[in-house]
C-alpha positions in Angstrom: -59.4 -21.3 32.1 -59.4 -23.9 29.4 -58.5 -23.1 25.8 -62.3 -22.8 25.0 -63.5 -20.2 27.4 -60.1 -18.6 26.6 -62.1 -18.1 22.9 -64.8 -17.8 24.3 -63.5 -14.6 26.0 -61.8 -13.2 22.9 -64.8 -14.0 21.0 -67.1 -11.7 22.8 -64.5 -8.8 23.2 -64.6 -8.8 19.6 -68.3 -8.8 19.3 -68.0 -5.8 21.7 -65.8 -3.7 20.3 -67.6 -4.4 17.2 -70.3 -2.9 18.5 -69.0 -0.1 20.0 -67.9 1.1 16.8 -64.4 -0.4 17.0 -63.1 -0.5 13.1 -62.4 -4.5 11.9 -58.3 -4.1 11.4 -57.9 -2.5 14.7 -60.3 -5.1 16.3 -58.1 -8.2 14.3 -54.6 -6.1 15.7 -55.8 -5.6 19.3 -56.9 -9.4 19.8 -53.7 -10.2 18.0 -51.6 -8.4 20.4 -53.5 -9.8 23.7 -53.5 -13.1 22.6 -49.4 -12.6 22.0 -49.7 -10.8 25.8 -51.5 -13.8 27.3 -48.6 -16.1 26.2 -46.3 -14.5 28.4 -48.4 -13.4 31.3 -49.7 -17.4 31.8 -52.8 -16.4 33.0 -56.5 -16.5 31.8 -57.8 -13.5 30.0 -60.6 -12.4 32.5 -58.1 -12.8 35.7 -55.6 -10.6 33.7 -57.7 -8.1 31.8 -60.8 -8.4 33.9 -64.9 -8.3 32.8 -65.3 -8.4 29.4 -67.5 -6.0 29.2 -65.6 -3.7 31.0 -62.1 -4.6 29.1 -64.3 -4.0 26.0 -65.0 -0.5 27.1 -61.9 0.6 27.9 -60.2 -0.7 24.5 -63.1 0.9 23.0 -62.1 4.4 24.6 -58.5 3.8 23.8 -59.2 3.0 19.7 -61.4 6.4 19.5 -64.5 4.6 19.8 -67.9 6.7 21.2 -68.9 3.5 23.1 -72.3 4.1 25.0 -71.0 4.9 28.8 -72.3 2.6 31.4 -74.0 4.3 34.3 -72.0 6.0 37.0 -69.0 6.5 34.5 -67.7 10.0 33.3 -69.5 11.4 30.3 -68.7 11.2 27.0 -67.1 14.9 27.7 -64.8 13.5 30.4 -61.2 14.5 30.4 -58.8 11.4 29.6 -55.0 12.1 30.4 -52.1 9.2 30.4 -49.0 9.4 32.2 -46.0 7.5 34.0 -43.7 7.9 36.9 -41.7 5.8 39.2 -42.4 4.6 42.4 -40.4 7.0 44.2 -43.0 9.9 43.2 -46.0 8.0 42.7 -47.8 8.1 45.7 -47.3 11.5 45.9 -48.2 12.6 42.5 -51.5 10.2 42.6 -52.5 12.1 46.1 -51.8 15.3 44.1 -54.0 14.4 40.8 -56.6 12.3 42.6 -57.1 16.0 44.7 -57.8 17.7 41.5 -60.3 14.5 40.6 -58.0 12.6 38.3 -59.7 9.2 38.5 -57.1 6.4 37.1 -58.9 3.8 35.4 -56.3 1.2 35.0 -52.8 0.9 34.1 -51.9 0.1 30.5 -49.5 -2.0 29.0 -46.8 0.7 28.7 -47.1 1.4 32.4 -49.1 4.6 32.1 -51.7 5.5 34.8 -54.9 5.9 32.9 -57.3 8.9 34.1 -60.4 10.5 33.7 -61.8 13.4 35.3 -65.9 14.6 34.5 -65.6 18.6 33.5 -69.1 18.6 35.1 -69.7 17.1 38.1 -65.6 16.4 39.1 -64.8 14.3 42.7 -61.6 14.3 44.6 -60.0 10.3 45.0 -57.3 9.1 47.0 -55.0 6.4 46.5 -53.0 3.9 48.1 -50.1 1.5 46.8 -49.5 -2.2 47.9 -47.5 -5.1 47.4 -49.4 -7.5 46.0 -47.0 -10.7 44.1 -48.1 -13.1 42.2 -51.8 -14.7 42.9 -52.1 -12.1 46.0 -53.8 -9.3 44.4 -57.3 -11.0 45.1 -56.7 -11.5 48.7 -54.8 -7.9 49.4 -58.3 -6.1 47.6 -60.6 -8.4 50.2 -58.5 -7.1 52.8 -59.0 -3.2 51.6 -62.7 -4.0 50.3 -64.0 -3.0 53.7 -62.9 0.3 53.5 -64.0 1.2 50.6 -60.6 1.0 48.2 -61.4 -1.0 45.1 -58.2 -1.7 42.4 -57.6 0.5 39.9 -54.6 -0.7 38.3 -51.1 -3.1 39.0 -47.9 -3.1 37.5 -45.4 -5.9 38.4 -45.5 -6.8 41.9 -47.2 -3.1 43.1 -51.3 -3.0 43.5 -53.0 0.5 43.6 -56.4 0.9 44.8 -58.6 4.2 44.6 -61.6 5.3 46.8 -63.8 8.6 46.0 -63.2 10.6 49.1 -66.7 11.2 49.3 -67.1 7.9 51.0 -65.3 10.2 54.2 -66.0 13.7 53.4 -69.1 13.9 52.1 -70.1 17.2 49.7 -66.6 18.6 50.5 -65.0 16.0 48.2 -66.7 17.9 45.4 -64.2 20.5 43.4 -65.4 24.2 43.4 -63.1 24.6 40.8 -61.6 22.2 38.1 -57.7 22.9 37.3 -56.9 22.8 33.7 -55.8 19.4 32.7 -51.1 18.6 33.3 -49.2 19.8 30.2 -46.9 16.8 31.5 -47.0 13.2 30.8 -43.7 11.5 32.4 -42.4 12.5 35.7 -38.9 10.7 36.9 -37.5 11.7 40.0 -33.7 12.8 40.4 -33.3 9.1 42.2 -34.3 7.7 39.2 -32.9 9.3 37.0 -29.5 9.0 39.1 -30.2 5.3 38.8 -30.2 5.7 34.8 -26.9 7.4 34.9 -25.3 5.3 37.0 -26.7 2.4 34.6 -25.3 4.2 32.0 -22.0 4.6 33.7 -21.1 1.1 33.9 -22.0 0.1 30.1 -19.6 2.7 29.2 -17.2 1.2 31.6 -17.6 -2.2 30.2 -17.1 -0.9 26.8 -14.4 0.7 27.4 -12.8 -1.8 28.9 -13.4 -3.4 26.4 -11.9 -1.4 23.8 -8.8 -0.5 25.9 -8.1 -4.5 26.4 -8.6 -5.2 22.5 -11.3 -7.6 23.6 -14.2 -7.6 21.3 -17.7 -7.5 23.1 -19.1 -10.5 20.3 -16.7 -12.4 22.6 -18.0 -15.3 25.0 -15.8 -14.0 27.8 -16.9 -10.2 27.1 -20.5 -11.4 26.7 -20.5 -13.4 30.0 -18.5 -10.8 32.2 -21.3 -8.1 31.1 -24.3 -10.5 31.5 -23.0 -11.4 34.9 -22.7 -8.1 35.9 -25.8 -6.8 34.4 -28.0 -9.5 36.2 -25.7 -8.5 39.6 -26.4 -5.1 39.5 -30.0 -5.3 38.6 -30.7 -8.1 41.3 -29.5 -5.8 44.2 -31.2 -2.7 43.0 -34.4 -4.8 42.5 -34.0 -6.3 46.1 -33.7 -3.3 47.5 -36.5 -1.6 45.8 -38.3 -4.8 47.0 -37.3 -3.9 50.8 -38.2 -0.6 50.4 -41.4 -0.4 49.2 -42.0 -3.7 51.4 -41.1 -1.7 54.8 -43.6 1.2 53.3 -46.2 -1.0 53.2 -46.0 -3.1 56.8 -45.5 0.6 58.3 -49.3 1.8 56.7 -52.2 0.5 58.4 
């Protein structure tokens, strides 16, 4: 996208949120921050934050707007709930939400799946996860187009796409009864959080290492022997998350 559409784009969100009753310093701070966003992500604005319009709306929701609801969206008194995990719980913990009618939205820029559920007229979802690097997202939500997934958010390398299971079921997607909304927002997993403590295991090595050897960390040597290990250990856990979740996604159909 050339540097004029790219205004072009940021022009019209801010005419949008404008009129969705956006307030002109949070308007000025959002376009800030996604113009900083875009710098890193070397991408076009519509290919990384999608439709206008629709990008519009969902900032809109997210400053405390009352934006008009397009049709077939939840209701102005639709549930909104935020939260995070890791992806050794999220498939699970998606199959569990979408079954109380938790439809995510997207996935913001902290990582949180976004979800809304209708109080009135609530519909089970399910979800799947995929691999999907670099420039392959378009082709991997072609390939699950057919069936009716469509995407519903990305994070990294990972894809997730959501269909309503009344595309399968029918009338028995709908909820007889709607659960009250999770008290929870963050749900690690004892791998994970086995991973942090073993992260934080090693920095306490190295610094103690480092004090017990009278070798200041400021020091090249110190800096270098903790960088290199740092990137080490990341790189194999991150190739190996990379296998794993790879492996998960040949075996699905």
């Amino acid at each position: 996208m050339t540097e004029r559409s790219t205004d072009t784009y940021f022009t019209e969100l801010a005419e949008r949120l404008r009129t969705r009753g956006v307030a002109e310093e949070r308007v000025t701070a959002v376009l800030a921050d996604l113009h900083e966003y875009l710098l890193d992500a070397d991408t076009d604005p519509e290919t990384e934050f999608g439709p206008v319009e629709e990008f519009a709306g969902q900032l809109a929701r997210d400053a405390g707007a009352s934006p008009a609801e397009p049709a077939g969206e939840p209701g102005p008194r639709a549930e909104e709930w935020r939260w995070v995990c890791d992806v050794y719980t999220d498939r699970e913990l998606l199959a569990r939400y979408g079954d109380q009618g938790w439809e995510v939205e997207r996935i913001d820029r902290l990582g949180r799946f976004v979800c809304r559920r209708d109080p009135d007229s609530p519909m089970r979802w399910e979800y799947r996860r995929e691999i999907a690097g670099r420039g392959k997202h378009d082709e991997v939500a072609a390939r699950l187009a057919p069936d009716g997934w469509e995407p519903c958010g990305r994070w990294t390398y990972i894809a997730y796409f959501k269909r309503p299971l009344a595309a399968l079921t029918g009338p028995a997607a709908e909820l007889p009864a709607v659960p009250e909304p999770p008290a929870r927002r963050v749900f690690l997993s004892a791998r994970y959080r086995g991973l942090l403590a073993v992260a934080l295991v090693l920095w306490a090595v190295v610094g103690a290492c480092a004090v017990f050897s009278d070798l200041s960390l400021t020091e090249p040597s110190a800096l270098a022997g903790t960088a290199v290990g740092a990137v080490a250990g990341g790189a194999l856990g991150w190739y190996g998350l990379r296998r794993r979740l790879a492996k998960e996604s040949a075996e699905r159909p």
